[in-house]
N, C-alpha and C positions, 0 to 999 in steps of 0.2 A: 382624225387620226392621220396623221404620217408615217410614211416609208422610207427609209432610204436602202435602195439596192447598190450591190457595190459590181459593178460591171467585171465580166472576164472576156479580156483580150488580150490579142497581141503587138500592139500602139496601133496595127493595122486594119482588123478587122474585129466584131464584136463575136464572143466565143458563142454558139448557137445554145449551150447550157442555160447562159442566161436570161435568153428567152423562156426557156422556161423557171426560169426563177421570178420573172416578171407575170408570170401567168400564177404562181402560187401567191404573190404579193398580192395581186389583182382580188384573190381572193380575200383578201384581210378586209380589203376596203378602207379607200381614205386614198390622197392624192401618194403617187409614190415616182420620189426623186431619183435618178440612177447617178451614180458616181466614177467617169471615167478619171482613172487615175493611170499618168505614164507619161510616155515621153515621146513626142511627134503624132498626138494621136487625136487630133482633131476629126480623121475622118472616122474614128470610133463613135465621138460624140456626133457627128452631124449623123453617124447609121443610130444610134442609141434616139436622139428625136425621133428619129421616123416609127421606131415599136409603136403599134397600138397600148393604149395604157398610161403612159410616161406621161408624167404632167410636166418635169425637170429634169434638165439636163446642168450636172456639174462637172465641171470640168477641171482638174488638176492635171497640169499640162508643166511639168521637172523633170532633168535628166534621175531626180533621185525617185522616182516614182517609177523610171522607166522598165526594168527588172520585175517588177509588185511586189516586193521585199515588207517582209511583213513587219520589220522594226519599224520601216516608213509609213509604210501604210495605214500599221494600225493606232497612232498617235495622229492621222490625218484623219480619219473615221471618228477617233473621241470625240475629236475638233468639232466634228458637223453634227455628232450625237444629238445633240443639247436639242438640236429642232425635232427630232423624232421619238417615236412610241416604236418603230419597228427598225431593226439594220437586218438584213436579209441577203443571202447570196448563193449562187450553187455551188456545192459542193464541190469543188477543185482541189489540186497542192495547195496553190495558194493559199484559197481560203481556208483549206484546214490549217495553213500554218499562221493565219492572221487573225480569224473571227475569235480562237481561246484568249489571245493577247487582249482583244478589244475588250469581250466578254471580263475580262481581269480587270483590265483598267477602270469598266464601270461599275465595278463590282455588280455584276449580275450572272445568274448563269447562264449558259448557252443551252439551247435547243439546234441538235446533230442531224441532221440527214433526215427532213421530215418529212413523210409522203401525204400527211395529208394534213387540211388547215380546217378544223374547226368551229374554232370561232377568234376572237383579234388573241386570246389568251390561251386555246387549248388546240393541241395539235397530235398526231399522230407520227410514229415511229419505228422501225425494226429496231429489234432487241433480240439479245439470244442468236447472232450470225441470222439475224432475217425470220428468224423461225416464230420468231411471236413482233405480232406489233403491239406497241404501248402508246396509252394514250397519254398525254402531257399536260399538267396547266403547269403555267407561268403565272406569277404575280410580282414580278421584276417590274418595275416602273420603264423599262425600255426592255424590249424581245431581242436576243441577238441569235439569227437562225442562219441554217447552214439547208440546203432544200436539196433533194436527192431529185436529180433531173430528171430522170427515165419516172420518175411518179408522174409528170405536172405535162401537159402539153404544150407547144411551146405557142407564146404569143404573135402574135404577127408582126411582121417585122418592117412592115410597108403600113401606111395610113394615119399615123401619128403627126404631131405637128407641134413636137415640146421647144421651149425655148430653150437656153444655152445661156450660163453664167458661169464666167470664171470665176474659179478658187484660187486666191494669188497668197492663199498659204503653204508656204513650204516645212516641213520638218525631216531635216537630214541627217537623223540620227547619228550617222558615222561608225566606224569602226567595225564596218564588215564589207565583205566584197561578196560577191556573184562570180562563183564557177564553173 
C-alpha cells in the first residue's frame, strides 16, 4: 500500500498539522510519500525527511505552486495519484479547497475530517456538528482523506532519513490570481 500526504506550509517551514496527518497515514500502513508543493521551499522538503515515518520526499518547487491554489495543486496531485491507494492531508483552507477538486477529478469520494483510521478502507468521523461520530468504508480504488489534526498525535519530526526527488511537472492552470 502507498500513501501520498500532501504537506501544509508556508515555502518556509512545515505546518505542525501535518505531522499529525502523518501519524494518522502511519497508521494505514504501507510506505507514505509527502508531497512539498511551492515556491522556494526546499527547506520544507529537507524538514519533511527528517519526520519519523516518511519513506519520500516529493518535491514540487514553481512560482505557480507558491500560494497552494487549489486549481494548481489539485491537477498536480491527479498527476502523482496513479502510484497511490491513499492521498491524505490535514484538514486546512487549503485542503478543504483542493482535496473536493482531486476527489472529482478521480471520480471518487472523499472521506472529511476523520478522527480515527480503522482499517486501509474504514474510518471514523463527526457528524451531526460533532455530536455523533460515524463510521465509514470506502471502496474507491484510491482514499482521498482530509484528517482533523487535534484527533492524531503528531509524528516526530526529528529521526527520519527520507530521500528527496524532484517533481519537474508544472501545471499553471492560469486565470486566477491570489489576494
Amino acid at each position: 500500500m502507498s500513501i501520498l500526504l500532501i504537506a501544509e506550509h508556508d515555502n518556509s517551514t512545515l505546518n505542525p498539522a501535518t505531522l499529525s496527518a502523518v501519524t494518522a497515514a502511519s497508521q494505514l500502513g504501507g510506505d507514505i510519500s509527502i508531497l512539498v508543493a511551492g515556491s522556494g521551499c526546499q527547506s520544507v522538503a529537507d524538514e519533511a525527511a527528517q519526520v519519523m515515518g516518511i519513506s519520500k520526499v516529493l518535491l514540487a518547487d514553481n512560482a505557480c505552486y507558491e500560494k497552494g491554489m487549489a486549481e494548481n495543486l489539485s491537477v498536480l496531485i491527479v498527476e502523482l495519484a496513479a502510484d497511490y491507494n491513499h492521498i491524505i492531508a490535514a484538514a486546512s483552507s487549503t485542503i478543504k479547497d483542493t482535496m473536493p477538486r482531486v476527489a472529482a477529478l478521480l471520480d471518487v469520494g472523499q472521506l472529511t475530517e476523520i478522527v480515527a483510521v480503522e482499517s486501509a478502507d474504514t474510518f471514523k468521523r463527526p457528524i451531526y456538528a460533532g455530536n455523533a461520530i460515524a463510521t465509514v468504508q470506502s471502496l474507491d480504488t484510491v482514499k482521498v482523506i482530509t484528517v482533523r489534526a487535534s484527533a492524531f498525535e503528531k509524528a516526530k519530526a526529528e529521526g527520519g532519513n527520507a530521500n528527496t526527488e524532484v517533481v519537474d511537472v508544472v501545471f499553471d492552470i492560469g486565470g486566477f490570481a491570489f489576494r
